[in-house]
C-alpha positions as a Markdown table, in Angstrom:
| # | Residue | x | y | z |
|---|---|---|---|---|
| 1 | Unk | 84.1 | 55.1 | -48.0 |
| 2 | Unk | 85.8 | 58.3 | -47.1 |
| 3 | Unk | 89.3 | 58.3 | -46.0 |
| 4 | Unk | 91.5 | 60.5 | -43.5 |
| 5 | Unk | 94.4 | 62.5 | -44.8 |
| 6 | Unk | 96.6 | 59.2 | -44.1 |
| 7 | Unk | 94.3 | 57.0 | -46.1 |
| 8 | Unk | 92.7 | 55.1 | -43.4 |
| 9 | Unk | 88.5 | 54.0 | -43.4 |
| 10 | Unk | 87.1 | 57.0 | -41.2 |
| 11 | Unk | 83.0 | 55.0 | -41.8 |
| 12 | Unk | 84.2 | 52.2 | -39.0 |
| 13 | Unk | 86.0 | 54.4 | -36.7 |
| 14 | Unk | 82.6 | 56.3 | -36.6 |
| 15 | Unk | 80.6 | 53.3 | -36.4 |
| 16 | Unk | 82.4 | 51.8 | -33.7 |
| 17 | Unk | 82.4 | 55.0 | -31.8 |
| 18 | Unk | 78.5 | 54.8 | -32.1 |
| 19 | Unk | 78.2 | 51.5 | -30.9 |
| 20 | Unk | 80.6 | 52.2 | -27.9 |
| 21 | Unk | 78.2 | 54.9 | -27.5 |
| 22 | Unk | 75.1 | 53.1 | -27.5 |
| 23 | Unk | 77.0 | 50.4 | -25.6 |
| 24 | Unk | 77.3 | 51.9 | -22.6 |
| 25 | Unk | 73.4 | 53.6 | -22.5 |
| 26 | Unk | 72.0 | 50.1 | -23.2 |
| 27 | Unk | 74.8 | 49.1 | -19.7 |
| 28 | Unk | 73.2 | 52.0 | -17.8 |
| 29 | Unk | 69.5 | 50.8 | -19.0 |
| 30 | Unk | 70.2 | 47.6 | -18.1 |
| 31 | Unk | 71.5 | 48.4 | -14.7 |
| 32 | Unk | 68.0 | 50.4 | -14.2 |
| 33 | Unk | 65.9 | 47.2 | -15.1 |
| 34 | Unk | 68.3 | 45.4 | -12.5 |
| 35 | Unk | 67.8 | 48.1 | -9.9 |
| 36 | Unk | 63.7 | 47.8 | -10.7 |
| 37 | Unk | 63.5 | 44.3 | -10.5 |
| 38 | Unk | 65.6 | 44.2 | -7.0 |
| 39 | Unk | 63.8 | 46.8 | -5.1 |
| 40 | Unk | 60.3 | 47.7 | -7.1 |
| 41 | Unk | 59.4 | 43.7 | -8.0 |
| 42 | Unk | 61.4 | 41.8 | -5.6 |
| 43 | Unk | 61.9 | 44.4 | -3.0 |
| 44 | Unk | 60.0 | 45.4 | 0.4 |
| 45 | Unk | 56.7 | 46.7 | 0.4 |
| 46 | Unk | 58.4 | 49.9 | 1.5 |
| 47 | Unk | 60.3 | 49.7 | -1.2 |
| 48 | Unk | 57.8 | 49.1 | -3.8 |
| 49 | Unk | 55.7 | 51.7 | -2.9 |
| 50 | Unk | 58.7 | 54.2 | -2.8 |
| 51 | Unk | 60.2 | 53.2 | -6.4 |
| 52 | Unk | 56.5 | 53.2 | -7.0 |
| 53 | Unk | 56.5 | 57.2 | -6.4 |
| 54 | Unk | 59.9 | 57.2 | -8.2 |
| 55 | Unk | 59.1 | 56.1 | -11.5 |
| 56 | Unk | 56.7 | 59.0 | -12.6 |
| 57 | Unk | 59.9 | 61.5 | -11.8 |
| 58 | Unk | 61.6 | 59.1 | -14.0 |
| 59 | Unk | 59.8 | 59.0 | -16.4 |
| 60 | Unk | 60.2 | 63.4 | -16.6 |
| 61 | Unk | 63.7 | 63.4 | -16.1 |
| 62 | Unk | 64.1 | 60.8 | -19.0 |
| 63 | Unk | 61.5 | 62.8 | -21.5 |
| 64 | Unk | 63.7 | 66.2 | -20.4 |
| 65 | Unk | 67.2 | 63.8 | -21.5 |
| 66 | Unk | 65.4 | 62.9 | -24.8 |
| 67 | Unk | 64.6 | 66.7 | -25.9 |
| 68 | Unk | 68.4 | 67.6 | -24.8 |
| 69 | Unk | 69.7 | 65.2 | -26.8 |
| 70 | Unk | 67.5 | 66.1 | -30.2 |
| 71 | Unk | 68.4 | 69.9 | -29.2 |
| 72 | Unk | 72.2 | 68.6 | -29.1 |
| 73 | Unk | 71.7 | 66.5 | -32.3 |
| 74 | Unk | 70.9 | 69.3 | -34.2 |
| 75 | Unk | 73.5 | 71.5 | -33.0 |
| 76 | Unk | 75.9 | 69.1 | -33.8 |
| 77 | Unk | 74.8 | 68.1 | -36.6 |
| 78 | Unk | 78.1 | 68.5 | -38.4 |
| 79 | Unk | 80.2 | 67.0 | -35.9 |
| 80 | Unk | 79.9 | 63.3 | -36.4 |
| 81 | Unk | 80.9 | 62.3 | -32.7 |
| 82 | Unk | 79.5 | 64.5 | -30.6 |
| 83 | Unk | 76.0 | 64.0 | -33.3 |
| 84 | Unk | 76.2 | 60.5 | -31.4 |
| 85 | Unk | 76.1 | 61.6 | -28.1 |
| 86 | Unk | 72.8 | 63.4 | -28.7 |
| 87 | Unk | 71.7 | 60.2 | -30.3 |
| 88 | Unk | 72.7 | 58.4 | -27.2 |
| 89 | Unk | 70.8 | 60.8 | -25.0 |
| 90 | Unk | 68.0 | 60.8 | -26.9 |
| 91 | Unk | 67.8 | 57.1 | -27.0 |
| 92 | Unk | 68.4 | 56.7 | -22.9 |
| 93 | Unk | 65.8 | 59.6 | -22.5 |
| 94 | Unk | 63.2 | 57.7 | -24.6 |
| 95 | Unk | 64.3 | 54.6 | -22.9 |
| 96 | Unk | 63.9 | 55.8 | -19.2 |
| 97 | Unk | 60.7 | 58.0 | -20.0 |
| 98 | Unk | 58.7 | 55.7 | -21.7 |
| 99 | Unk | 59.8 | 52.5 | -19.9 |
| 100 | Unk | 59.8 | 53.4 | -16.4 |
| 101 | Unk | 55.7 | 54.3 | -17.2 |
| 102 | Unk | 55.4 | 51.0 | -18.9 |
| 103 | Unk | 56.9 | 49.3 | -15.4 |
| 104 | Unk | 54.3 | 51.4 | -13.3 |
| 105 | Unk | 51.4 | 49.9 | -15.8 |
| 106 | Unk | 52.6 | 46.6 | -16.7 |
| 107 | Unk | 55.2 | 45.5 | -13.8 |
| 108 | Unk | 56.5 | 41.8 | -14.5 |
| 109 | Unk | 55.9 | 42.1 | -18.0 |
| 110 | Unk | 57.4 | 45.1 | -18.8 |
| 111 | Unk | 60.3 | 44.7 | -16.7 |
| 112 | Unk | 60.9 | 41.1 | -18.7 |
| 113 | Unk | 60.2 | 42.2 | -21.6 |
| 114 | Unk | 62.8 | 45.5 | -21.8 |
| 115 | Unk | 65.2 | 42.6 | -20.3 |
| 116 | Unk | 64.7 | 41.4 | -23.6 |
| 117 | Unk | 64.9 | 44.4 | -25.7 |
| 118 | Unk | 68.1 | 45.9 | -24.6 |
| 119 | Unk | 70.1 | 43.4 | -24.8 |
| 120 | Unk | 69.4 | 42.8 | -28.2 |
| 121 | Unk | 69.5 | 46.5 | -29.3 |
| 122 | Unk | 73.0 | 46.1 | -27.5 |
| 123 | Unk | 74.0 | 43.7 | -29.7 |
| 124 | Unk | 72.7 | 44.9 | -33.0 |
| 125 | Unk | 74.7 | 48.3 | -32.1 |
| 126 | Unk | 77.8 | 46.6 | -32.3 |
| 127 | Unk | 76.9 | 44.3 | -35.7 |
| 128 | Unk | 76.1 | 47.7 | -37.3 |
| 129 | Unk | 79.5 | 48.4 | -36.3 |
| 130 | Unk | 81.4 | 45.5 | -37.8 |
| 131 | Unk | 79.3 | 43.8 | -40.3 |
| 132 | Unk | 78.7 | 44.9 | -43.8 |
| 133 | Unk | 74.9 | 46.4 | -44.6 |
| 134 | Unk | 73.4 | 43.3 | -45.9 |
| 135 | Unk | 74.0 | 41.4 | -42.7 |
| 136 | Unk | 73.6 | 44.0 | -40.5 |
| 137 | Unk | 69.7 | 44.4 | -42.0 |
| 138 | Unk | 69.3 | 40.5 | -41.8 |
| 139 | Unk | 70.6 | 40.3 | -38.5 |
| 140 | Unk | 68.1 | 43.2 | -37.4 |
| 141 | Unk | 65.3 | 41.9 | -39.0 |
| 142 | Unk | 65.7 | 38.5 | -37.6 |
| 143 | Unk | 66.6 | 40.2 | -34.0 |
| 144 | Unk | 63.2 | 42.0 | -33.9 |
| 145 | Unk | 61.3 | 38.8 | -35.1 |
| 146 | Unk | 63.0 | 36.8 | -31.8 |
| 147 | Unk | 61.5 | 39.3 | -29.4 |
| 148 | Unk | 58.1 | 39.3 | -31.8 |
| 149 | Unk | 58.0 | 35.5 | -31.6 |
| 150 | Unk | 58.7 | 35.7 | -27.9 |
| 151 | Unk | 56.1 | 38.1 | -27.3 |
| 152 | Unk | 53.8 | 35.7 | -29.1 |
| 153 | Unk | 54.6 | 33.2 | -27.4 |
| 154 | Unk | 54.3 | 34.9 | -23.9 |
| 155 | Unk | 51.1 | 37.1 | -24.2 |
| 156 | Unk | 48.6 | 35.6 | -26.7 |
| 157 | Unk | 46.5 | 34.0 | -24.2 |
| 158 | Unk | 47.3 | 37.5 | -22.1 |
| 159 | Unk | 43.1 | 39.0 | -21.5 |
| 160 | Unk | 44.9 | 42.5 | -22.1 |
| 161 | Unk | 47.7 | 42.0 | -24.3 |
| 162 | Unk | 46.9 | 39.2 | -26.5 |
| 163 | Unk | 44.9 | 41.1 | -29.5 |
| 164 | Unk | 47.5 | 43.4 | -29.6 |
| 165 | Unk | 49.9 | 41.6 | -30.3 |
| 166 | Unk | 48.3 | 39.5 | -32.8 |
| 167 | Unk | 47.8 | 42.7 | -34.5 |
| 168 | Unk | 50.9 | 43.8 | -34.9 |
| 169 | Unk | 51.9 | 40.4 | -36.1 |
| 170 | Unk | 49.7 | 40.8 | -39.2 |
| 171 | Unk | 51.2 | 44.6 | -39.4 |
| 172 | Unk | 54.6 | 43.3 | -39.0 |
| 173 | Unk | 55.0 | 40.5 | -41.7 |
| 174 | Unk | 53.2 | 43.3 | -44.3 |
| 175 | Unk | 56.2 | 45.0 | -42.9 |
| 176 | Unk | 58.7 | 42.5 | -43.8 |
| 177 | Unk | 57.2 | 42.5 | -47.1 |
| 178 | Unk | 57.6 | 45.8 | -47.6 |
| 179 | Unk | 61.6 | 46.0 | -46.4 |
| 180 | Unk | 62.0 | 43.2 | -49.3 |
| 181 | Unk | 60.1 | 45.4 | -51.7 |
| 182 | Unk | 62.5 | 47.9 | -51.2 |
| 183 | Unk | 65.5 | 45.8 | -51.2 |
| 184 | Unk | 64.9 | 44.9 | -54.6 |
| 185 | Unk | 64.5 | 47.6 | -55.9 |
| 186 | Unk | 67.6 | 49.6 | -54.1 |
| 187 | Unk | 65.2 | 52.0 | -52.3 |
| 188 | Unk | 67.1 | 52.0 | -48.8 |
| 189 | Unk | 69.7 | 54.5 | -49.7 |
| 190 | Unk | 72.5 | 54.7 | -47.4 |
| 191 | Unk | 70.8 | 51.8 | -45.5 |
| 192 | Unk | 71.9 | 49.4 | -48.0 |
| 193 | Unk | 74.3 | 50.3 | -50.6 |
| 194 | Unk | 72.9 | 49.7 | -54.3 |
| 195 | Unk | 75.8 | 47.2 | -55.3 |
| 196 | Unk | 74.6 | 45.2 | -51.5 |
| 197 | Unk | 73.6 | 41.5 | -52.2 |
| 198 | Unk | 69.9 | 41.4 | -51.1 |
| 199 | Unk | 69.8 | 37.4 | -50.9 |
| 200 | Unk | 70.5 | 37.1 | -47.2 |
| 201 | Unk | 67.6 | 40.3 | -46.5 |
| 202 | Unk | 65.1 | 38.1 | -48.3 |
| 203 | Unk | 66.0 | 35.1 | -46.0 |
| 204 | Unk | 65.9 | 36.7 | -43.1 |
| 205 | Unk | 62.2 | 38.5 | -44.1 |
| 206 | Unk | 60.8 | 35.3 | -45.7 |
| 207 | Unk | 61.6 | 32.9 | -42.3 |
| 208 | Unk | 60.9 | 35.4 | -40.1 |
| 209 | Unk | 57.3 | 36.0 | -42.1 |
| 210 | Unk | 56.6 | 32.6 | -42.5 |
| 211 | Unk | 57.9 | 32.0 | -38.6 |
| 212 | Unk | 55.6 | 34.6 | -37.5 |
| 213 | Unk | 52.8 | 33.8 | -39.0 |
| 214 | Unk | 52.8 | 29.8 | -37.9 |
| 215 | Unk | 52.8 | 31.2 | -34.2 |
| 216 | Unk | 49.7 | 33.4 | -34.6 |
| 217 | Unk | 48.3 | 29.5 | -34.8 |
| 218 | Unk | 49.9 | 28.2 | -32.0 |
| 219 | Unk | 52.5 | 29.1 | -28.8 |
| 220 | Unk | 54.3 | 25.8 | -29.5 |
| 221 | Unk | 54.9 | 26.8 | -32.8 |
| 222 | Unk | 56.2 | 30.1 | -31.9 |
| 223 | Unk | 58.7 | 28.2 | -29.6 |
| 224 | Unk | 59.9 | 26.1 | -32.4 |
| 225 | Unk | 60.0 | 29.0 | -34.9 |
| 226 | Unk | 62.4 | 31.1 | -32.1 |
| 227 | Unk | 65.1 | 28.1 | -31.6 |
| 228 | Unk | 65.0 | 28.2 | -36.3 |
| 229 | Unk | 65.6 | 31.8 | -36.1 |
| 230 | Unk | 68.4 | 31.2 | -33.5 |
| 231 | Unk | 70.3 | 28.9 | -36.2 |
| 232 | Unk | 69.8 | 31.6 | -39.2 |
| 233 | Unk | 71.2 | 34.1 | -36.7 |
| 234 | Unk | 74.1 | 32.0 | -35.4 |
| 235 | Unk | 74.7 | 30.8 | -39.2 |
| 236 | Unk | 74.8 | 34.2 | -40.5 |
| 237 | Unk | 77.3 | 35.3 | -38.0 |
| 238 | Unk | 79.3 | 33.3 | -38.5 |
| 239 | Unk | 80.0 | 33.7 | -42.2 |
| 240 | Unk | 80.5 | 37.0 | -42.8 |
| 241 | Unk | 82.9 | 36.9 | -39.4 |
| 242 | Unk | 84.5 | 34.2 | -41.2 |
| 243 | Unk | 84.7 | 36.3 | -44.3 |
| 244 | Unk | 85.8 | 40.0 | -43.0 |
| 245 | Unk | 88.6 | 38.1 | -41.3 |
């Protein structure tokens, strides 16, 4: 870990200045899906049809943030902190482009389902911060199987959705397979340091495979495999906060 002139950790102080970074774009996209669902879902028919209009010029202004911030990224580029600023642009600009199209297409569900979403990117932020590697990968992987599982469990009887997301299912727990693969065999570099202890990544692949896979059977059994996820999640929290302090 590389150390200031005083010998203090610089890696956290960076890490926490990303996540307060990201902190505060996932507060401002969360304050658009509250704004959306007040006056686009819930609102007037005036107001529909107006936010309606608004969301293509959204949807521009958010792809024109997203190039600024990979232009700025790769000016700074050698300037850690302001490097995350152009991360966090880039990430509200892709956020605000390609969601506000995805709420003109899809409405209700898109609008519930990027409830979901930014929360939980929100949180991971900050465990990236705090939490050593191994956790922080176990705690992602087992984040983006919740929303999976949810999605299962809300769309596979959808007419338009429903293959879909079976389909990426199947992709997905090949993909969870693979991230063990590499685990093993210390092919994450930075991602995962080589001396990392890979036992709590191949929990959190194996449950969320085999969780994943139960519920392309069944919406019940997507349901159940969520609230087993939930536990692992909680569990795992809590011990490596128990053991940082």
């Amino acid at each position: 870990m590389a150390k200031n002139p005083n010998g203090k950790p610089m890696k956290r102080e960076d890490s926490l200045y990303g996540a307060f970074v990201f902190f505060f774009v996932a507060c401002a996209a969360e304050l658009y899906l509250l704004l959306i669902r007040k006056y686009y879902i819930y609102g007037t028919l005036n107001q529909t049809l107006a936010w309606y209009d608004y969301l293509p010029v959204i949807s521009g202004i958010g792809a024109a943030v997203a190039v600024l911030g990979v232009v700025l990224s790769v000016l700074w580029k050698t300037d850690k902190k302001k490097r995350m600023i152009g991360w966090g642009l880039t990430g509200a600009g892709v956020f605000f482009a390609a969601g506000s199209i995805m709420i003109r297409l899809y409405s209700v569900t898109a609008v519930t389902f990027l409830s979901v979403v930014v929360p939980a990117v929100m949180v991971l932020s900050i465990l990236w911060a705090f939490y050593e590697r191994e956790c922080s990968v176990a705690l992602t992987v087992l984040g983006s199987s919740l929303v999976l599982l949810w999605m299962c469990r809300r769309l596979f009887d959808h007419l338009v959705f429903g293959m879909p997301v079976k389909v990426f299912s199947v992709v997905y727990i090949l993909l969870l397979g693979g991230l063990a693969w590499l685990a093993k065999n210390h092919k994450l570099g930075k991602l995962l340091p080589a001396n990392a202890d890979v036992m709590p990544i191949y929990v959190a692949c194996g449950l969320s495979a085999a969780g994943v896979a139960v519920a392309l059977f069944s919406a019940a059994a997507a349901y159940y495999a969520m609230w087993c996820l939930c536990i692992l999640v909680f569990a795992l929290a809590v011990y490596y906060t128990v053991r940082q302090l």
